[in-house]
C-alpha positions as CSV (number, residue, x, y, z in Angstrom):
1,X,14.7,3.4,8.3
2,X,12.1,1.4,8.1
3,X,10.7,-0.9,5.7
4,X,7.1,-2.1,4.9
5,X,5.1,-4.3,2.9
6,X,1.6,-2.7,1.9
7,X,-0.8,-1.4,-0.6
8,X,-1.3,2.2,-1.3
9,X,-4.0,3.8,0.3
10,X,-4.6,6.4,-2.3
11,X,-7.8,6.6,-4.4
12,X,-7.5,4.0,-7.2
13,X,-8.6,6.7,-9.2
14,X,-5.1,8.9,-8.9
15,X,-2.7,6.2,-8.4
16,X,-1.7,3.3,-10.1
17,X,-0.5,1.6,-7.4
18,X,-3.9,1.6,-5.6
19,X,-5.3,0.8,-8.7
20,X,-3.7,-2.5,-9.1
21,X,-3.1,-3.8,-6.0
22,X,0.6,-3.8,-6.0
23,X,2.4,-4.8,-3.1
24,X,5.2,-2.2,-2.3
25,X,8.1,-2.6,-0.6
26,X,8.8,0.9,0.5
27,X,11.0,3.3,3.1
28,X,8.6,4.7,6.1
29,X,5.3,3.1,5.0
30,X,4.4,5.5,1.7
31,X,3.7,5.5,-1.5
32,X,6.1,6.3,-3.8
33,X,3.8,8.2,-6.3
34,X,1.9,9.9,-4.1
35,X,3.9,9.7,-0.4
36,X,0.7,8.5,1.0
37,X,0.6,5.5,3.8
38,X,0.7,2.0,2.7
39,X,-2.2,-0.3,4.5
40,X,0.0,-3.0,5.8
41,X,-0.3,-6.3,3.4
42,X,-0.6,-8.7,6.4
43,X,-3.5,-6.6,7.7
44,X,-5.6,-6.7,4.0
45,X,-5.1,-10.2,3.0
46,X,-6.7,-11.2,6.6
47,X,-9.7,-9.1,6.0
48,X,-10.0,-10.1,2.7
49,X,-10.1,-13.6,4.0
50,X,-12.8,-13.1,7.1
């Protein structure tokens, strides 16, 4: 198993999660709502800073 750190890549409009921003800890990169990918929280808070 494999765990990740990430933001749900769902519309904000459907899911919470996306809609706020939370950072999830989750099994196999997804959602837990939805069971959509997570985009990686490393990856977003370096393009956020660039």
């Amino acid at each position: 198993m494999l765990m990740m750190l990430g933001y749900c890549s769902n519309s904000p409009l459907r899911c919470a999660n996306a809609r706020s921003l939370k950072v999830l800890d989750e099994i196999d990169s997804c959602c837990p709502d939805y069971g959509l990918f997570l985009v990686p929280a490393q990856k977003l808070s370096h393009e956020l800073r660039a």
